[in-house]
N, C-alpha and C positions, 0 to 999 in steps of 0.2 A: 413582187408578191408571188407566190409560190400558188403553183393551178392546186386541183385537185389529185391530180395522177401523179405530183412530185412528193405532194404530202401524205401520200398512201404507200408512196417508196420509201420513206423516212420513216413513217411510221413500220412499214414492214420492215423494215432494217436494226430498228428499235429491240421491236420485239424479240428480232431469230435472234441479235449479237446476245441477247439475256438469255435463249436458249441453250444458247451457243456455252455460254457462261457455266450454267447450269450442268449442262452434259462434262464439260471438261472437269468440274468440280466433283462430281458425284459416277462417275462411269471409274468402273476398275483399268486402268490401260495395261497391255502388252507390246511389245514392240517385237519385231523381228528383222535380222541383217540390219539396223541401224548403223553400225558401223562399214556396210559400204557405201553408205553417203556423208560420215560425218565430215570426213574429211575435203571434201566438195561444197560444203553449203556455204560454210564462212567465205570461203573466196569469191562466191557468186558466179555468175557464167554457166547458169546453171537451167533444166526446163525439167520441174516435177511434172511427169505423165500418169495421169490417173484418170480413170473412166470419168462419164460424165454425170451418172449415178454414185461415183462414187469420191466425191469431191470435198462434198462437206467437212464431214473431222480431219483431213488433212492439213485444208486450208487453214483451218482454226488452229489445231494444234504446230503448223509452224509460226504465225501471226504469236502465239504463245511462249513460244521456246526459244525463235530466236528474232525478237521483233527489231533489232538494230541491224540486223541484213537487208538492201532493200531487195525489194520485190514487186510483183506488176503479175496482176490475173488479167486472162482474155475474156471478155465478155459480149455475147455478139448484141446486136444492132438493134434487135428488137423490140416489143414494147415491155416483153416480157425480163430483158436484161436489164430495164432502167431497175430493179427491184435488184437483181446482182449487184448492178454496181452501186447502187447506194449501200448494200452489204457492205461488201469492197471496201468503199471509202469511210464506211463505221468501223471496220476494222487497221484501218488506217495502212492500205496497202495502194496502190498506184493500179486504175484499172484503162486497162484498151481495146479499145470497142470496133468488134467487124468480126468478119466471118469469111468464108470463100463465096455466100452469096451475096453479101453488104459489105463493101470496106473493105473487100480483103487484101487489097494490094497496100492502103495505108498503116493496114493493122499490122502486114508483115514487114513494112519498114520502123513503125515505131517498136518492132517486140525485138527487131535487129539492133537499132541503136540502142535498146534498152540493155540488152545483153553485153554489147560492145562497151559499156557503162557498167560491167558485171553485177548488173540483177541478177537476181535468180526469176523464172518467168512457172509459171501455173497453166498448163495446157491440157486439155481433154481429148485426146488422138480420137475419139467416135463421136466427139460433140460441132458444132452446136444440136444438129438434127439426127446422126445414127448415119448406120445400124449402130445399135447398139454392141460394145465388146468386142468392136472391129476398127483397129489401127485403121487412119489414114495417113496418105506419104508426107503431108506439111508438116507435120514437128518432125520428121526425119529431113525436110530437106531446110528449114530451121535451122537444125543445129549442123548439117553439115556445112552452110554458108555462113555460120556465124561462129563456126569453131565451141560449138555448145556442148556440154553432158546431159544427155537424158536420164532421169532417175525414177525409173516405173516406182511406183508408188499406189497403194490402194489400202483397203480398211474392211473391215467386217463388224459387227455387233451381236450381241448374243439374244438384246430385245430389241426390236425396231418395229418402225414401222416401213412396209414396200412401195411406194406410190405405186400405181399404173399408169405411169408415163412412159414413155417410148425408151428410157434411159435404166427403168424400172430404181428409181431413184430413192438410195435408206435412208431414213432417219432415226440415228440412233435413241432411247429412251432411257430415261434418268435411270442411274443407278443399276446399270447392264455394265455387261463387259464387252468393252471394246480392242480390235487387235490390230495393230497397223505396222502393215510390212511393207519393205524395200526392195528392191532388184537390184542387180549389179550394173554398175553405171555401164552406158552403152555413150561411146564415140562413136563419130559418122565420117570418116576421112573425106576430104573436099573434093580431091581424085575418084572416089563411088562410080562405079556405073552404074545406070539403070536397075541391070540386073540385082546389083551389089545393095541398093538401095531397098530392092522389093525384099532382097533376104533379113534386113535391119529391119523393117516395115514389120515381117512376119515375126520376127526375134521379139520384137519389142509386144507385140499382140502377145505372142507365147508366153514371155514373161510375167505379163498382167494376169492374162489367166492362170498362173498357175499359182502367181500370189493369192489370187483370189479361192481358189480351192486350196490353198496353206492356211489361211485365215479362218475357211469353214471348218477344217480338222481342230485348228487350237480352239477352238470357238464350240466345239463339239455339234456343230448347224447340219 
């Protein structure tokens, strides 16, 4: 028998998948650089990077486009992810639960074997808690021990709403125009130094940002 805090997950997960539905029905799409990832995703072995505010229509729109590739989102430990992953699991993707302060040594063996298995994997380089907009080094050293492609990835919308969460997290609104752009895939050689690593770190931050100011131009914001 299912408590109360399971069937408020279900029931939350209900509700956003028909949002979700909604949005992708009714939002005008753009896309940008799609073709330097197309070639990467069917094969799998792959870790989309996208803010943690900015998560939403990606995850849906690949759950959409290519839902016979598998795939696995990170979702951490909290009381507040049991609501992710019952998302997660309505959209019918594979979810792993931990963070660098809950779980994090099991979450980074099961996102290894999962990869090793060529998933493609869904990571938030400044989630679960921030700063906001600010790469940190575990999906860089991610994909250099498990031979991965990172594929920044991010989104914009023309009407949304902002929360004020710490992630300053959008949601896009029916019948907007929505723009979602790609980076050029980033390898991480297993050889990296240190050094080598903090410049992929910053590469990869750059990148995001600057998708994110491409998406506010096409998007006229």
């Amino acid at each position: 028998m299912i408590n109360k805090h399971q069937l408020a997950t279900r029931i939350f997960a209900l509700c956003i998948h028909g949002f979700l539905e909604l949005i992708y029905r009714t939002c005008r799409l753009s896309l940008s650089h799609l073709e330097a990832v197309e070639g990467h995703v069917i094969d799998g072995k792959n870790i989309f990077a996208f803010w943690h505010g900015r998560m939403l229509y990606p995850i849906y729109y690949y759950t959409r486009t290519i839902p016979s590739v598998k795939s696995a989102i990170l979702i951490s430990k909290s009381k507040d992810g049991d609501y992710g992953e019952a998302l997660v699991k309505r959209l019918g993707q594979t979810c792993i639960r931990g963070s660098s302060s809950r779980g994090g040594l099991k979450a980074l063996h099961d996102l290894s074997s999962l990869l090793a298995d060529d998933y493609n994997l869904a990571l938030t380089p400044d989630g679960p808690r921030g700063p906001a907009f600010r790469a940190q080094v575990g999906i860089i050293k991610l994909a250099q021990y498990s031979d991965a492609t990172i594929l920044p990835t991010t989104y914009n919308a023309s009407h949304k709403i902002t929360l004020k969460s710490w992630d300053r997290f959008i949601i896009p609104l029916p019948f907007s125009r929505v723009h979602l752009a790609f980076g050029e895939p980033i390898k991480v050689p297993l050889e990296s130094t240190k050094k080598e690593i903090e410049v992929i770190r910053q590469g990869l931050e750059d990148c995001l940002r600057n998708l994110d100011r491409e998406c506010e131009e096409v998007l006229g914001l």
